[in-house]
N, CA, C and O atoms as CSV, one atom per row, in Angstrom:
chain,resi,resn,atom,element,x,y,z
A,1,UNK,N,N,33.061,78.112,-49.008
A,1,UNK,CA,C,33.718,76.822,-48.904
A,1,UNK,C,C,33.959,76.456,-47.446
A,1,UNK,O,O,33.311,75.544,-46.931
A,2,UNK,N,N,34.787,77.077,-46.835
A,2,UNK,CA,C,34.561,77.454,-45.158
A,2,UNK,C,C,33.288,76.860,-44.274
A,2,UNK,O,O,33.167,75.944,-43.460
A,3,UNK,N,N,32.346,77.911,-44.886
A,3,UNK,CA,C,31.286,77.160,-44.272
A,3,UNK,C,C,30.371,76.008,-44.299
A,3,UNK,O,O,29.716,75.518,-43.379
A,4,UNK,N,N,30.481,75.578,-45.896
A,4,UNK,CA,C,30.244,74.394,-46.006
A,4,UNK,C,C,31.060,73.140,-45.055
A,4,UNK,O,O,30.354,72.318,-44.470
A,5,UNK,N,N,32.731,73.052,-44.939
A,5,UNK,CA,C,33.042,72.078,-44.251
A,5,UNK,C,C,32.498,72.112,-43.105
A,5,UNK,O,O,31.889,71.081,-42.818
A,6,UNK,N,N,32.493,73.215,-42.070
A,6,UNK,CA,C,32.470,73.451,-40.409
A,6,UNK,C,C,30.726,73.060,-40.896
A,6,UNK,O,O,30.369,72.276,-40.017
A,7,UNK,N,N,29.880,73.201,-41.592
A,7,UNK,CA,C,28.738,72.376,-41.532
A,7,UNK,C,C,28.343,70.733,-41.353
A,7,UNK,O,O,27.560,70.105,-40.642
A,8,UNK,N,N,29.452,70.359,-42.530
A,8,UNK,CA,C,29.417,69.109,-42.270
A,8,UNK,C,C,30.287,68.031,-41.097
A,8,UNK,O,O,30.178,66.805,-41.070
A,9,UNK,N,N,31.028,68.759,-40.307
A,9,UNK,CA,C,31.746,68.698,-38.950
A,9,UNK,C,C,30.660,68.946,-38.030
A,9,UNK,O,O,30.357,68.157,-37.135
A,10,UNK,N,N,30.135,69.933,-38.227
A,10,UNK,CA,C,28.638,69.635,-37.182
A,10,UNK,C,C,27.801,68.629,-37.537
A,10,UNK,O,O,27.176,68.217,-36.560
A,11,UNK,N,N,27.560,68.108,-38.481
A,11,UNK,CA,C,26.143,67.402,-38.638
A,11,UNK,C,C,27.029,66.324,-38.597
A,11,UNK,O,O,26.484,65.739,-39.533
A,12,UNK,N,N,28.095,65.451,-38.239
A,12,UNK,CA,C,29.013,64.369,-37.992
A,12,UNK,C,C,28.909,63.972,-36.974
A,12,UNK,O,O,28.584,62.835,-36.632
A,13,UNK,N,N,29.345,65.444,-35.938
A,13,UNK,CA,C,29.267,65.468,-34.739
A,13,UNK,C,C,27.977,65.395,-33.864
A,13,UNK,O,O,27.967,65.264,-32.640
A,14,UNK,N,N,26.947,65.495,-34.640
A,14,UNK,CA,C,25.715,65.254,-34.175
A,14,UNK,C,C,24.969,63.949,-34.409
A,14,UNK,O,O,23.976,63.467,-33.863
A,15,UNK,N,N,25.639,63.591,-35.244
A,15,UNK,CA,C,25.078,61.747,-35.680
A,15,UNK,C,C,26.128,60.960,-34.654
A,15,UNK,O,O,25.904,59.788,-34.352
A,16,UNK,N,N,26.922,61.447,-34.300
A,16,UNK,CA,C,27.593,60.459,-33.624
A,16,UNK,C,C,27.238,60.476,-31.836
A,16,UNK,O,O,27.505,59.555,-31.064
A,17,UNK,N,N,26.515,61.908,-31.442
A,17,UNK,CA,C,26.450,61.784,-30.269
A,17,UNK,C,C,24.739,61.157,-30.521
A,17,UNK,O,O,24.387,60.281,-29.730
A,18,UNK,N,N,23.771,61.584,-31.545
A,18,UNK,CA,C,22.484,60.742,-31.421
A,18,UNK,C,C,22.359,59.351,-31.208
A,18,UNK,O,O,21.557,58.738,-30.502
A,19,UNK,N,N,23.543,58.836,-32.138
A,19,UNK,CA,C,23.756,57.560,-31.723
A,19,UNK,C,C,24.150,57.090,-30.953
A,19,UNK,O,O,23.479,56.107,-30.639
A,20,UNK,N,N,25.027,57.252,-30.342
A,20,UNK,CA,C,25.188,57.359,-28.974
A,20,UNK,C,C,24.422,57.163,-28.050
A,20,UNK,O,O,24.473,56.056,-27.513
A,21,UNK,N,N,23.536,58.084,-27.595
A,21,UNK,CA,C,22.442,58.438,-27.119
A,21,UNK,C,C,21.473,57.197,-27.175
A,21,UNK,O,O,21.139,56.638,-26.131
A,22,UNK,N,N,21.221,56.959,-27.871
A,22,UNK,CA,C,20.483,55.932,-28.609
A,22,UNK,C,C,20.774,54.272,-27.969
A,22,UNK,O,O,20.019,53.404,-27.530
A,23,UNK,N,N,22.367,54.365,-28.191
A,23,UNK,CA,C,22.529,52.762,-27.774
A,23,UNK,C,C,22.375,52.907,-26.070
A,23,UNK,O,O,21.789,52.051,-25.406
A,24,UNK,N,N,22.934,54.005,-25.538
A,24,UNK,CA,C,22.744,53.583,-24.146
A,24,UNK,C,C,21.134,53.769,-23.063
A,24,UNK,O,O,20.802,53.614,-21.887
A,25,UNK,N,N,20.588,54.144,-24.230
A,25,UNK,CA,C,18.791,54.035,-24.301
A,25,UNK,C,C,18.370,52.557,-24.234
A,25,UNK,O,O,17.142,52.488,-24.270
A,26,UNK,N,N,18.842,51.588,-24.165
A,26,UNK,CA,C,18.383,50.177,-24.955
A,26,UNK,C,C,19.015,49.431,-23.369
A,26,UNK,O,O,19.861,49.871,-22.591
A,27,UNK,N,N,18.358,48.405,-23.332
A,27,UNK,CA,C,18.617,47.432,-22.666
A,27,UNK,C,C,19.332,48.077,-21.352
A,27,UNK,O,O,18.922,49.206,-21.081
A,28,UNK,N,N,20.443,47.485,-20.399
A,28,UNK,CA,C,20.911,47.542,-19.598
A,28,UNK,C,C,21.640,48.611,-19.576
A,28,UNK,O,O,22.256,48.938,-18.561
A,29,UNK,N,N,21.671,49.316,-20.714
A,29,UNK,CA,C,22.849,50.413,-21.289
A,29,UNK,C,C,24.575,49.381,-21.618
A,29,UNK,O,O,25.220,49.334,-22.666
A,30,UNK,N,N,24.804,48.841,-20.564
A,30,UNK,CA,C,25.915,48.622,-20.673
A,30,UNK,C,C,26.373,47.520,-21.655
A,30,UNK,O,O,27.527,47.261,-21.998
A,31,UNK,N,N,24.863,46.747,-22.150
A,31,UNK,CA,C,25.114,45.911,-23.302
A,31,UNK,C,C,25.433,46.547,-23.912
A,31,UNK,O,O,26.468,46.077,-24.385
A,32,UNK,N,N,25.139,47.945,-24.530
A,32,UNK,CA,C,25.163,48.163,-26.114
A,32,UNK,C,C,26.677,48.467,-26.129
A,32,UNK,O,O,27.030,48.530,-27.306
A,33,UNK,N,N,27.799,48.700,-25.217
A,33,UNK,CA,C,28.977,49.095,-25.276
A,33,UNK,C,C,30.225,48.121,-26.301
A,33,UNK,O,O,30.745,47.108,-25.835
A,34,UNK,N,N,30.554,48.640,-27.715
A,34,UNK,CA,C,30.954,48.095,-28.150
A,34,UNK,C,C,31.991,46.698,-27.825
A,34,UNK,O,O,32.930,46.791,-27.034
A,35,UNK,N,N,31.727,45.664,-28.414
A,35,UNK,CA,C,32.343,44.553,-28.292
A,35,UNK,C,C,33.762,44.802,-28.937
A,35,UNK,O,O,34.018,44.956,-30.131
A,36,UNK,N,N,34.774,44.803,-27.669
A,36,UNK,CA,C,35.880,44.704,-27.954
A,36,UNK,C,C,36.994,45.740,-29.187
A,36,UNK,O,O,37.986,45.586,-29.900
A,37,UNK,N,N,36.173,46.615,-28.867
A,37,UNK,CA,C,36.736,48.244,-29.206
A,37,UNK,C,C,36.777,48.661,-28.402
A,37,UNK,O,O,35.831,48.931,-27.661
A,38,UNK,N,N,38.483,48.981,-28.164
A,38,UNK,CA,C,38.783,49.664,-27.179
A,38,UNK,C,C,38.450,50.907,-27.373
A,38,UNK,O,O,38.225,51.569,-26.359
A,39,UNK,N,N,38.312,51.637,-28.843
A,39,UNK,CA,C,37.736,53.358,-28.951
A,39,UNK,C,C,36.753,53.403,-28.289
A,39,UNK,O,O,36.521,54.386,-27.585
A,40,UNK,N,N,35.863,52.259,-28.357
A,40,UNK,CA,C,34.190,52.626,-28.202
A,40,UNK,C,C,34.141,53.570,-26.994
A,40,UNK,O,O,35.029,53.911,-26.214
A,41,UNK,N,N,32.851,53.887,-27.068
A,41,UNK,CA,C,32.115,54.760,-25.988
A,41,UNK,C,C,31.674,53.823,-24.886
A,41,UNK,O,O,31.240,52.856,-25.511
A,42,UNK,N,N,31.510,53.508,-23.300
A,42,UNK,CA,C,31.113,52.757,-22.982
A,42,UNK,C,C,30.264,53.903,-21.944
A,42,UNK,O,O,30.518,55.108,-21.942
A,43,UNK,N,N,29.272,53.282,-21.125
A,43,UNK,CA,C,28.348,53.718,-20.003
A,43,UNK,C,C,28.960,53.175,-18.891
A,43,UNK,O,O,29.078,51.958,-18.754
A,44,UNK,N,N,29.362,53.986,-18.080
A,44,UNK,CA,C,29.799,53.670,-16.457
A,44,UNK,C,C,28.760,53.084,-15.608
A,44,UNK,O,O,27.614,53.450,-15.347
A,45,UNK,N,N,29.598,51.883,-15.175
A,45,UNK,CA,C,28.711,51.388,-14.443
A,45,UNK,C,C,28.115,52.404,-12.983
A,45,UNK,O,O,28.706,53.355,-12.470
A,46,UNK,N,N,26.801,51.821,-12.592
A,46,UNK,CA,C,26.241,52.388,-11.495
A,46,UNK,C,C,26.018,51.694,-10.425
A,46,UNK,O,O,25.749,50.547,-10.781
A,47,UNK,N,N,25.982,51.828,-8.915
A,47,UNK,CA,C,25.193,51.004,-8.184
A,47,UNK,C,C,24.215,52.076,-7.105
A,47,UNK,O,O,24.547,53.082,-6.479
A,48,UNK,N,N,23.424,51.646,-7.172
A,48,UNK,CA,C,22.427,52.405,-6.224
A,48,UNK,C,C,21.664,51.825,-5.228
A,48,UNK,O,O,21.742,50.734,-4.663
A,49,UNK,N,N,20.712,53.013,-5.095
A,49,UNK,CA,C,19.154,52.356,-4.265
A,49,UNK,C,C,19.672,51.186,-3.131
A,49,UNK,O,O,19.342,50.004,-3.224
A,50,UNK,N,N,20.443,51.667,-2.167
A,50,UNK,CA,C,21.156,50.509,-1.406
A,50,UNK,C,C,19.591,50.327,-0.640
A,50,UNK,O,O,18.623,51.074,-0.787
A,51,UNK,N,N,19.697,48.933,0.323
A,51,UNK,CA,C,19.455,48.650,1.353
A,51,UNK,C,C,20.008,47.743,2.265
A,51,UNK,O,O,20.658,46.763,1.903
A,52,UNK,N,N,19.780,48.023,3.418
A,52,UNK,CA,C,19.487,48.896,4.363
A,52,UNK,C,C,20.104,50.147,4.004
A,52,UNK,O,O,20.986,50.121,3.145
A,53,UNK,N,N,19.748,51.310,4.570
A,53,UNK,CA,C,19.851,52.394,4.009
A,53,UNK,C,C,21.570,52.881,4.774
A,53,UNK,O,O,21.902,52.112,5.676
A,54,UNK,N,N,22.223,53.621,4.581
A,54,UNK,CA,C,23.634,53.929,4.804
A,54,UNK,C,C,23.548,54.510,6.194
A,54,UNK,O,O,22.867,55.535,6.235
A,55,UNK,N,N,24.169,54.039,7.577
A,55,UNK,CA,C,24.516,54.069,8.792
A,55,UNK,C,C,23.413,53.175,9.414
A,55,UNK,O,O,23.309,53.095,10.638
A,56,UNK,N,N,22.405,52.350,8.382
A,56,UNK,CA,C,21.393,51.680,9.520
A,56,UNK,C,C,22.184,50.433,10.262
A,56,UNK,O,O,23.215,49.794,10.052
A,57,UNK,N,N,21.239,50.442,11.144
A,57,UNK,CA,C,21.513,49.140,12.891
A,57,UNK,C,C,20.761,47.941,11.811
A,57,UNK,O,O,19.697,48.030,11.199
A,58,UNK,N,N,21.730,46.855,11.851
A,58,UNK,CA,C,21.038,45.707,11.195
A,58,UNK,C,C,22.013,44.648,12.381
A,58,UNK,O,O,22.937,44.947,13.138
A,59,UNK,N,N,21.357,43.423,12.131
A,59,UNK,CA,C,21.549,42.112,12.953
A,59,UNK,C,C,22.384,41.649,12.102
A,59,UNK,O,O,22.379,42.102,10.958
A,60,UNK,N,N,23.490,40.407,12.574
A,60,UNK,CA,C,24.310,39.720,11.731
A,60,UNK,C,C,23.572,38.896,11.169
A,60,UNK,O,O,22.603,38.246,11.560
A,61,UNK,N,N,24.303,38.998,9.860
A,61,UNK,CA,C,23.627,37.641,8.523
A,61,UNK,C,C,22.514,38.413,8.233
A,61,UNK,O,O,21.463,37.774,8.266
A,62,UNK,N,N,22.410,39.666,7.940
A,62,UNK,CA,C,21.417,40.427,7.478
A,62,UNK,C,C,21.821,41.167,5.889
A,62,UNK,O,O,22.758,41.865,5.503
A,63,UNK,N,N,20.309,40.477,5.092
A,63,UNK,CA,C,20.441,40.840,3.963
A,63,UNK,C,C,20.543,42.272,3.541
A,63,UNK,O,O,20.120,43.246,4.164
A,64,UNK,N,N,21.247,42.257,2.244
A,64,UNK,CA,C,20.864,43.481,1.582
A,64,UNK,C,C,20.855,43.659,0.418
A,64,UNK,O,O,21.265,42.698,-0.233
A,65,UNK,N,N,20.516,44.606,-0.191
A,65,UNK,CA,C,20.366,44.417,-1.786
A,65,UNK,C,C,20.638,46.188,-2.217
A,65,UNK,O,O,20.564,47.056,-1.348
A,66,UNK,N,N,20.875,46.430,-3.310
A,66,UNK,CA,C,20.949,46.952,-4.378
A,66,UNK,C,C,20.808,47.136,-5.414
A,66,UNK,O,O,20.698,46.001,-5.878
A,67,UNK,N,N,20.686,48.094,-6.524
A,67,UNK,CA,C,20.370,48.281,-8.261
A,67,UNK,C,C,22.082,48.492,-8.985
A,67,UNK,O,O,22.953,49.359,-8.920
A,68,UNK,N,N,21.962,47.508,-9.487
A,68,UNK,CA,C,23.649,48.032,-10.715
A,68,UNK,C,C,23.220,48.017,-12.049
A,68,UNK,O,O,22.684,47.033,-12.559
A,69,UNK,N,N,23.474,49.251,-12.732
A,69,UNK,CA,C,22.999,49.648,-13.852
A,69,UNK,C,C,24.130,49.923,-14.500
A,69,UNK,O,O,25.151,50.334,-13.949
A,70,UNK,N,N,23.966,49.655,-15.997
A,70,UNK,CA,C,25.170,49.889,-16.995
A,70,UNK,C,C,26.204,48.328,-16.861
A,70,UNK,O,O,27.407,48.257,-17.114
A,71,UNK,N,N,25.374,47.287,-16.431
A,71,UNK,CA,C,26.024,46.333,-16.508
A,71,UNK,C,C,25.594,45.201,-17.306
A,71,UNK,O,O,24.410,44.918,-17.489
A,72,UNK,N,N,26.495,44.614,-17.737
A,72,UNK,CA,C,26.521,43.230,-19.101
A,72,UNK,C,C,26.169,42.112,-18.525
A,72,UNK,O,O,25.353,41.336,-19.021
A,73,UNK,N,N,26.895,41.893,-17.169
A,73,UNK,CA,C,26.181,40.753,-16.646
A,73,UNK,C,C,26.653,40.595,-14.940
A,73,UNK,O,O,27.620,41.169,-14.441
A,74,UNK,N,N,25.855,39.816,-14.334
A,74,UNK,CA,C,25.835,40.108,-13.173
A,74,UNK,C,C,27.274,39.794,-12.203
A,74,UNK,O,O,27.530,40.193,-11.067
A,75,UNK,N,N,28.236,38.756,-13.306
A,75,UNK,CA,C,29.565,38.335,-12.530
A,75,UNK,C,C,30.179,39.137,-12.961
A,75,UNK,O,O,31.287,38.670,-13.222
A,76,UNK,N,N,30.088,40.529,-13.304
A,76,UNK,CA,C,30.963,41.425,-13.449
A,76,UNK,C,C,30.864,42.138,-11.939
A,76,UNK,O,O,31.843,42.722,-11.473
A,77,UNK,N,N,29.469,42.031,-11.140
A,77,UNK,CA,C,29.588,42.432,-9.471
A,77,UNK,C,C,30.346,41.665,-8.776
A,77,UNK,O,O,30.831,40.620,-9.208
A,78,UNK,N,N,30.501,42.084,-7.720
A,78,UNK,CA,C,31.713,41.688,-6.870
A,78,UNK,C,C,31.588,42.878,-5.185
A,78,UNK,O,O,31.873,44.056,-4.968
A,79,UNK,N,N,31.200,42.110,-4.611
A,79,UNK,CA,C,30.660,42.944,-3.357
A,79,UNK,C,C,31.678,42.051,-2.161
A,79,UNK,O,O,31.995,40.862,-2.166
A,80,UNK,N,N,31.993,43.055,-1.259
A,80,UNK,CA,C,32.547,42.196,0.143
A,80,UNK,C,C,32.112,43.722,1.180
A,80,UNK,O,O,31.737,44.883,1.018
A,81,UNK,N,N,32.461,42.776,2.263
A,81,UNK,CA,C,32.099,43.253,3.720
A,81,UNK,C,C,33.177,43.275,4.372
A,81,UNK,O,O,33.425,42.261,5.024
A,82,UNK,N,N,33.944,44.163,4.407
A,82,UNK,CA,C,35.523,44.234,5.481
A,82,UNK,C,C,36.272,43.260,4.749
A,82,UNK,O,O,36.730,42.206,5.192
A,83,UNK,N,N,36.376,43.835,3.265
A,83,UNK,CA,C,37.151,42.456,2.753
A,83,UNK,C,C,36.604,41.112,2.741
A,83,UNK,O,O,37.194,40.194,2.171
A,84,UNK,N,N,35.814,41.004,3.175
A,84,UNK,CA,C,35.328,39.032,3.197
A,84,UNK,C,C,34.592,38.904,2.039
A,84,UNK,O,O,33.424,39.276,2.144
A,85,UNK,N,N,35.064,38.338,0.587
A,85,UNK,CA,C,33.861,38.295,-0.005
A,85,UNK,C,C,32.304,37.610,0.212
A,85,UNK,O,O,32.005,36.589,0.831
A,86,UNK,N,N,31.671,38.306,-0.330
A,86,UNK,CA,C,30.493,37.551,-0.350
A,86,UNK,C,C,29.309,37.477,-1.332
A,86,UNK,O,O,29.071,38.489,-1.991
A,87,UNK,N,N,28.484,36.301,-1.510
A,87,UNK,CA,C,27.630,35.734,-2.562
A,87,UNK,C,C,26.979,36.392,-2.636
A,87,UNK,O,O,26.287,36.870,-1.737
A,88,UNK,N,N,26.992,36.689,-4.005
A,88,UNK,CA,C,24.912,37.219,-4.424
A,88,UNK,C,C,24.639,36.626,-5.518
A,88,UNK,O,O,25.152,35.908,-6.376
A,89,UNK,N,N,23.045,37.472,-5.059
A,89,UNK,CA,C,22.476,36.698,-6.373
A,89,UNK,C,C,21.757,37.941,-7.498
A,89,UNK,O,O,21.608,39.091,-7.087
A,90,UNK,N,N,21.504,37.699,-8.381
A,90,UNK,CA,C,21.052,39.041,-9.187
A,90,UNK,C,C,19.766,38.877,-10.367
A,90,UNK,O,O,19.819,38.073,-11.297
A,91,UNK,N,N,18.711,39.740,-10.131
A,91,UNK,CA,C,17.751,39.587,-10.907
A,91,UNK,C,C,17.612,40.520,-11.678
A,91,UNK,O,O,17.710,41.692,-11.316
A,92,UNK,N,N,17.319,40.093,-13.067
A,92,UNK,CA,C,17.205,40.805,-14.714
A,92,UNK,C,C,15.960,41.936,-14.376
A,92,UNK,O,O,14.797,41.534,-14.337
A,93,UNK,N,N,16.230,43.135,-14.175
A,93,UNK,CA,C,14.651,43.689,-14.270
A,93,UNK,C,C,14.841,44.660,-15.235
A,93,UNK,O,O,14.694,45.792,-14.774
A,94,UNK,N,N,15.124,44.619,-16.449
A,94,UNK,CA,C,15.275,44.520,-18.159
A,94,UNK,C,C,16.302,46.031,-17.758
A,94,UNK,O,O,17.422,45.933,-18.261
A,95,UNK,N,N,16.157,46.903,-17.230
A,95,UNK,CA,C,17.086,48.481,-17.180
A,95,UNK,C,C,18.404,48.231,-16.080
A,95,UNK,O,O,19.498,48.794,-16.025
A,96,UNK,N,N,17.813,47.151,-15.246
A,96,UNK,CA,C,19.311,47.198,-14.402
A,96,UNK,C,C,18.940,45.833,-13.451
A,96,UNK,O,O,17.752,45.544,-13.307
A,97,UNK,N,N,20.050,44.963,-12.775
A,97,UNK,CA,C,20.032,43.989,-11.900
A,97,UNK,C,C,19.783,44.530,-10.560
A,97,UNK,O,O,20.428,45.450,-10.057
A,98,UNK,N,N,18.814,43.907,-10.018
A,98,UNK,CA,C,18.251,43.898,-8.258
A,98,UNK,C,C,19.848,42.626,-8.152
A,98,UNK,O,O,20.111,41.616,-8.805
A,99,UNK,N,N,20.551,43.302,-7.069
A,99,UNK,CA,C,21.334,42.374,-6.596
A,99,UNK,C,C,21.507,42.107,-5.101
A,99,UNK,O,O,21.737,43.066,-4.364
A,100,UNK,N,N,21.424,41.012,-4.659
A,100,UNK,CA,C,21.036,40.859,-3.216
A,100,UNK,C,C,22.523,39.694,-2.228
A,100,UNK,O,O,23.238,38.851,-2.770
A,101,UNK,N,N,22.527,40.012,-1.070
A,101,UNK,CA,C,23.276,39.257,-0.766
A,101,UNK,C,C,22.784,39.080,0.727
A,101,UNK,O,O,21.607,39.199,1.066
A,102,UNK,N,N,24.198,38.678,1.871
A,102,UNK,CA,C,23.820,38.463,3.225
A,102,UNK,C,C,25.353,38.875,3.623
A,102,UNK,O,O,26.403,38.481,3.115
A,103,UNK,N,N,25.118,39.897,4.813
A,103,UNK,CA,C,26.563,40.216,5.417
A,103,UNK,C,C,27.103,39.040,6.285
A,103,UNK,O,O,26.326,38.457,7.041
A,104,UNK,N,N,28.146,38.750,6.217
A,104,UNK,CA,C,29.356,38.019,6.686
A,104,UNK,C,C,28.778,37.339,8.750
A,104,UNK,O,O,28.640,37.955,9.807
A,105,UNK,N,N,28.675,36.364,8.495
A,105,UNK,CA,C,27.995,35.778,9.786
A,105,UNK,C,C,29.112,36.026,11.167
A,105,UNK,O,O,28.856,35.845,12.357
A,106,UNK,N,N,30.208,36.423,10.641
A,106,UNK,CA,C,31.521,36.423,11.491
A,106,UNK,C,C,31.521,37.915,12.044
A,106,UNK,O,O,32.079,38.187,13.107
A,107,UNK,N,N,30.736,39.059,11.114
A,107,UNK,CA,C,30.830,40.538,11.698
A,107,UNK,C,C,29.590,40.830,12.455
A,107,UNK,O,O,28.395,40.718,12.181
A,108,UNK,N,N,30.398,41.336,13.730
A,108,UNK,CA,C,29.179,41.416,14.657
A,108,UNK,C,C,29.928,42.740,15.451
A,108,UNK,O,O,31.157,42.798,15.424
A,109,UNK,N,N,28.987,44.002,16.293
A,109,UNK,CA,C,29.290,44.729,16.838
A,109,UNK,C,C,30.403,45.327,16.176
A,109,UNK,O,O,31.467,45.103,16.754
A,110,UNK,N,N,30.516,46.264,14.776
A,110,UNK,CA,C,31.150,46.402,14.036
A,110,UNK,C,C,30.206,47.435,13.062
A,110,UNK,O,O,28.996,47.405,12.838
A,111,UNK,N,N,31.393,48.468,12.522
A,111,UNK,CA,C,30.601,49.185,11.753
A,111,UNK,C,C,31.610,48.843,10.467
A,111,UNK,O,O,32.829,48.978,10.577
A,112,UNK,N,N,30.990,48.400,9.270
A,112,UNK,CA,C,31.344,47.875,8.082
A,112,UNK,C,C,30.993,48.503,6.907
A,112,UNK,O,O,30.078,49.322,6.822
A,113,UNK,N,N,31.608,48.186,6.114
A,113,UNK,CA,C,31.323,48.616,4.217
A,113,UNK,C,C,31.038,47.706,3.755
A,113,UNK,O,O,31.521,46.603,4.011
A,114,UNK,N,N,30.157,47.952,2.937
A,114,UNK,CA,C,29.511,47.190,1.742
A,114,UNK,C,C,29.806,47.531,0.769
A,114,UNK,O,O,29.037,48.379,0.316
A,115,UNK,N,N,30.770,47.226,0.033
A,115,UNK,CA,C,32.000,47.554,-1.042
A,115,UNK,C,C,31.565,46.777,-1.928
A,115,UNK,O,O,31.517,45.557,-1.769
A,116,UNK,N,N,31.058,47.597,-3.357
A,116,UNK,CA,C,30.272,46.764,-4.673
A,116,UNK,C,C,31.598,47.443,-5.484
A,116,UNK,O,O,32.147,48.508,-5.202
A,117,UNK,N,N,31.950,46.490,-6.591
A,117,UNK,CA,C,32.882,47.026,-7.609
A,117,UNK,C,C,32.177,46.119,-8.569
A,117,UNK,O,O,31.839,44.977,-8.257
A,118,UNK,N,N,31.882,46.854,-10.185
A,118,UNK,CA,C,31.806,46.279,-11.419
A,118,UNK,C,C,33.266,46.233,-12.002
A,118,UNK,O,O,34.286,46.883,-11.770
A,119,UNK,N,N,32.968,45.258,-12.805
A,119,UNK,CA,C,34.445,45.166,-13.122
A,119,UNK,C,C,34.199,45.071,-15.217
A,119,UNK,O,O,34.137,43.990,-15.803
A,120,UNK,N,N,34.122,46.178,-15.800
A,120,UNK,CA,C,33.962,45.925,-17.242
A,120,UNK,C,C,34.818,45.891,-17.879
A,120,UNK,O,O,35.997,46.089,-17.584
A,121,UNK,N,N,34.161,45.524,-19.286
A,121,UNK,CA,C,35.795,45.089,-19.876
A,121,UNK,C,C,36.189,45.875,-20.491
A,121,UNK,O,O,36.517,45.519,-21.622
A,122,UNK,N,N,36.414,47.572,-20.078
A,122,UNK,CA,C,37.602,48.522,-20.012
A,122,UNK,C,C,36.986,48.902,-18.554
A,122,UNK,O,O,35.999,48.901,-17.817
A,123,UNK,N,N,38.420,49.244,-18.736
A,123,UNK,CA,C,39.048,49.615,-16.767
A,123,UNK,C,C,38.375,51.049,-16.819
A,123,UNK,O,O,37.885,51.369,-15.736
A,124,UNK,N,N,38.219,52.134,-17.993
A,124,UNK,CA,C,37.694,53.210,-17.826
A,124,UNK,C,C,35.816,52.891,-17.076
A,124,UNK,O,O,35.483,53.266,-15.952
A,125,UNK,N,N,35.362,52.523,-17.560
A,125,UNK,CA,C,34.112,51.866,-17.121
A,125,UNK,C,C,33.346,51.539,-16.154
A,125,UNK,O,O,32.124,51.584,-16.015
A,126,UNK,N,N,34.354,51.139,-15.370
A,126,UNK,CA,C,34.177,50.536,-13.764
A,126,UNK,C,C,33.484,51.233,-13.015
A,126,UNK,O,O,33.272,52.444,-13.068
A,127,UNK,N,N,33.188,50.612,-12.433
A,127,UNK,CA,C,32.095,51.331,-11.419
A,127,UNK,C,C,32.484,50.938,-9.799
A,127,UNK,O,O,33.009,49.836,-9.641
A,128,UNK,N,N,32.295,51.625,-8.817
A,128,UNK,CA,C,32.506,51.200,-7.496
A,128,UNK,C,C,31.938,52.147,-6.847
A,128,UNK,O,O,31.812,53.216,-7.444
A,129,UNK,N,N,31.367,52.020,-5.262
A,129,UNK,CA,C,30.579,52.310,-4.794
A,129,UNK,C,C,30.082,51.405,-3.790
A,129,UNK,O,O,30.126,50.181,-3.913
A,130,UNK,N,N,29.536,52.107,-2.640
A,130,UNK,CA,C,29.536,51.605,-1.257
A,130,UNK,C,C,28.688,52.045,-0.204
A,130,UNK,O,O,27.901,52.883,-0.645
A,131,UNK,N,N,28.514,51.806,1.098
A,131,UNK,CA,C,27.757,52.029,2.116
A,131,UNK,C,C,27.723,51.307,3.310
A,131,UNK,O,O,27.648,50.079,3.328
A,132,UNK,N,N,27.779,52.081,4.414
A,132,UNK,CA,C,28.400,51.756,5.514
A,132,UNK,C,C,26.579,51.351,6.606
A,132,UNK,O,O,25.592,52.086,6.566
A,133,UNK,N,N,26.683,50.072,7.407
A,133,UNK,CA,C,25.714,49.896,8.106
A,133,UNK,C,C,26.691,49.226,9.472
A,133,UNK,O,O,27.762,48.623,9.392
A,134,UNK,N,N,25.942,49.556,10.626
A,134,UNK,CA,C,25.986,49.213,12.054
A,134,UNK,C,C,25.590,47.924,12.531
A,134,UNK,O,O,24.431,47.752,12.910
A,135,UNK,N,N,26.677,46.732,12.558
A,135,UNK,CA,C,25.932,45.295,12.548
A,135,UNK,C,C,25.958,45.517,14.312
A,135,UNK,O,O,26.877,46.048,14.935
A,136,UNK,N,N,25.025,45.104,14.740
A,136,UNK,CA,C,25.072,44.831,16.200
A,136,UNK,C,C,25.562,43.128,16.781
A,136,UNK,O,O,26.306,42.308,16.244
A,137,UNK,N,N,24.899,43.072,17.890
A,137,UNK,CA,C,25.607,40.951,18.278
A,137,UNK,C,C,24.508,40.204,17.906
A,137,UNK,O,O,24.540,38.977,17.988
């Protein structure tokens, strides 16, 4: 009897992590994160693959871009430069958004962060993440 239950506690526990598995296989990952269940399981957001690469010499008003993965949609990014926010723009490339912007025309001779925060809708979720480049004059 024993072993029958602790059997079916495993094979529970194994449908629930396949599935699992499964939804954050699909799309952006961070779509499949249940709508408005707070139990649900969600995928942490990511940001990567910076450019310019972390301590590079770039000119003011110089672009840069990044990958954010595990995200629903792109106004959940939110990037600034020494605090100043600033605009981007973000392209669908079906597993994660290319997101691109331009550093702050006002920072010059300055070494700065490029401060990306997702913002999902649980706070466990969030994602943040950063990288530091050398603006010259």
């Amino acid at each position: 009897m024993k072993t029958s239950k602790l059997l079916v506690i495993l094979l529970s526990l194994s449908f629930f992590t396949m599935t699992d598995a499964m939804a954050g296989a699909s799309g952006h990952a961070g779509h499949s994160v249940g709508a408005g269940n707070s139990g649900g399981s969600c995928v942490k957001a990511r940001v990567s693959n910076f450019q310019p690469a972390h301590l590079a010499t770039v000119a003011p008003e110089s672009e840069f871009s990044f990958r954010a993965t595990g995200v629903q949609s792109p106004d959940q990014v939110v990037v600034t430069v020494k605090t100043i926010p600033v605009a981007i723009t973000a392209e669908d490339k079906d597993s994660f958004y290319l997101v691109k912007g331009k550093l702050p025309a006002e920072l010059k001779n300055v070494t700065a962060r490029i401060n990306v925060k997702v913002n999902a809708k649980s706070p466990r979720c969030d994602g943040e993440n950063g990288w530091l480049v050398k603006i010259t004059e």
